[in-house]
N, C-alpha and C positions, 0 to 999 in steps of 0.2 A: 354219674347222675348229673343230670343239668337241667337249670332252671333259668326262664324267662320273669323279666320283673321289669316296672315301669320306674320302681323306685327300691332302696336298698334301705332298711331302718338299723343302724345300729348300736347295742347295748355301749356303754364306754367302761366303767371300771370289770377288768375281767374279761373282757373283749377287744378291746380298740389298746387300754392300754394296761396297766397292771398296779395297783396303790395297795395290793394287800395288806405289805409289810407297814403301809403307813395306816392304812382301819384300824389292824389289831391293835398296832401302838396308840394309837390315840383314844379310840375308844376305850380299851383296856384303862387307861390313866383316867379318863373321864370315869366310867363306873367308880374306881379308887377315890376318887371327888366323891364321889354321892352316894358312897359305901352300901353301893348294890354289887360288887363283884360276884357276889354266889350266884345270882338273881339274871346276873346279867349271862354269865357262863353257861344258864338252860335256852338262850334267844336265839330264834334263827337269825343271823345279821348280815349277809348278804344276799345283794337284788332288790333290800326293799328300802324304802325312804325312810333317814332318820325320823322323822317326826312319828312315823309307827311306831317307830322301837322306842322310841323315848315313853310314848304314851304307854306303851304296854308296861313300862319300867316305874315311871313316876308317877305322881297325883298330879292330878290336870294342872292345879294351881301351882307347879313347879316347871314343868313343860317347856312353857316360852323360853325361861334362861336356860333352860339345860339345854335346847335345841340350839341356840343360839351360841352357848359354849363349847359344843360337841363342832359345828359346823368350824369355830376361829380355830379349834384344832390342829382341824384338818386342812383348813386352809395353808393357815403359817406352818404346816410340817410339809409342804409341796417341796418348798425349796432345800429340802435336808433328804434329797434323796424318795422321796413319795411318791415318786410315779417315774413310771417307765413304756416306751413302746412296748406290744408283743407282735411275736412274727408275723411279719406279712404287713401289718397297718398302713406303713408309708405304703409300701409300692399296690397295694386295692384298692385304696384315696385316693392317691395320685390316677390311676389307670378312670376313676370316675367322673364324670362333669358335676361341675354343683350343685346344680337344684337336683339332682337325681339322687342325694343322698342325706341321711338327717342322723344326727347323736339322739338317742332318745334314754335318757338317766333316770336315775332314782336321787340322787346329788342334786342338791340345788344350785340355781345355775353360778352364783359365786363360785363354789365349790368345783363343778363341771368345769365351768371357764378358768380357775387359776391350774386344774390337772390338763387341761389340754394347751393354755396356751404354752406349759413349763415344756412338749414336749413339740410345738411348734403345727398341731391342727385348728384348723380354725373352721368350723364348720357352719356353711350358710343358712343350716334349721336347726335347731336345738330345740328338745322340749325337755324340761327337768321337772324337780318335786314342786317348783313353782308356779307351774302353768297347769295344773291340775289339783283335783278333788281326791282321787282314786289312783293309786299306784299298782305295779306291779304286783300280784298276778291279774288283777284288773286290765281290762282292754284301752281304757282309755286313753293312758301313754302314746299307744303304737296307734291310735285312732285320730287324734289330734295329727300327729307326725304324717301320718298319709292327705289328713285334710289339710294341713301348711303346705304340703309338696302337690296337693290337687291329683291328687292319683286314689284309684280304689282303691280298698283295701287287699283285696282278690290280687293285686297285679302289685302287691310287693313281698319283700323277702326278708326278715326278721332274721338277726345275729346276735346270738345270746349265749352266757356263759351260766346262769341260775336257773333254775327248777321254775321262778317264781316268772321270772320275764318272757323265757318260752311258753307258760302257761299263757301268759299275755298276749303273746302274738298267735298264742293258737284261736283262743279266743274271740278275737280281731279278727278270724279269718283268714290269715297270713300264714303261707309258706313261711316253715322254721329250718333254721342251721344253728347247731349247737356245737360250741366251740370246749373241747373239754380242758380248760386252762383253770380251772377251780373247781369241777366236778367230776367225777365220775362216770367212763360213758354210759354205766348202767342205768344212772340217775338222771340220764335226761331223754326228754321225748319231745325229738323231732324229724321233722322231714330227712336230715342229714346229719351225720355226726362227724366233725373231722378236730385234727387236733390243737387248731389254728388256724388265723386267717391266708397263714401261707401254702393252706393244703389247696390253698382257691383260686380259680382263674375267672378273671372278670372281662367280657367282652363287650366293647358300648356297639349295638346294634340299632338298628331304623325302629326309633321309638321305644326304644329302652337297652336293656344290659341283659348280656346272659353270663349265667354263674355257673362254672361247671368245677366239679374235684377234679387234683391232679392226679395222676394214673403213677 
């Protein structure tokens, strides 16, 4: 299967690179703070932006500091092992020109920016929980992200590891690729399912890139 795109959007924790072991740990400790762990053990928690789950968690009027604590968390546990590349990242970024491609997170861009630069990406669009109203599975992430890179939406290519962000870019009208590095391939629905970004070959062609599976 191959695909044509003017622009490539892609998801970063779960896709680009991997900080599971560091979510569970810190959130896990954070709940133990605010002795919601029962509470917090029924929450979906990845794909969507802290400030959802907090608010689903807490009373409005406790919110701010708890977001605010959930985030130095995670920040200060980057460098203790928190993130890791997954297959293929370096060499499909590399193979890409830069405006042709964007991180588009549920992480706020602190957060984004101290997991990506621990692993040495540096990307020229970033859209995170901060630059928005409405997160994932909301379209607006991946909408924004098309309108900073000046391209349709129609003529890009969504990379996603959650339920919640491929709803996003279906949404948005966007060709999906779901990476099953946190899901199951039954539980996702996209254009393409492969089992990492290294199952992928990227081509930079006359006015865009093409994406095809390896055989």
């Amino acid at each position: 299967m191959t695909f044509r795109a003017q622009a490539l959007l892609f998801d970063n924790d779960g896709t680009l690179v991997s900080s599971l072991d560091s979510v569970d740990r810190c959130w896990a400790r954070w709940a133990e703070e605010y002795g919601i762990s029962e509470e917090f053990g029924r929450v979906e928690l990845h794909g969507r932006p802290a400030v959802e789950i907090v608010a689903e968690l807490l009373p409005a009027g406790v919110v701010p500091q708890a977001l605010a604590r959930i985030e130095t968390m995670e920040v200060e546990d980057v460098p203790n092992g928190g993130v890791h590349l997954l297959p293929g990242t370096r060499a499909l970024l590399d193979s890409l020109p830069a405006d042709r491609w964007a991180v588009v997170t549920s992480a706020t861009r602190r957060l984004a920016e101290a997991r990506l630069d621990a692993v040495g990406i540096l990307p020229k669009t970033m859209v995170t929980a901060d630059d928005i109203t409405r997160g994932k599975p909301d379209p607006e992430p991946y909408l924004l992200a098309a309108r900073e890179l000046g391209v349709d939406p129609a003529d890009c290519v969504v990379f996603e590891d959650a339920p919640a962000g491929l709803a996003a870019g279906r949404a948005a009208g966007m060709t999906t690729v779901a990476l099953t590095t946190t899901h199951q391939a039954h539980e996702l629905d996209a254009d393409l399912v492969v089992p990492d970004l290294s199952a992928l070959n990227a081509l930079v062609i006359d006015g865009g890139v093409e994406i095809s599976a390896r055989l």
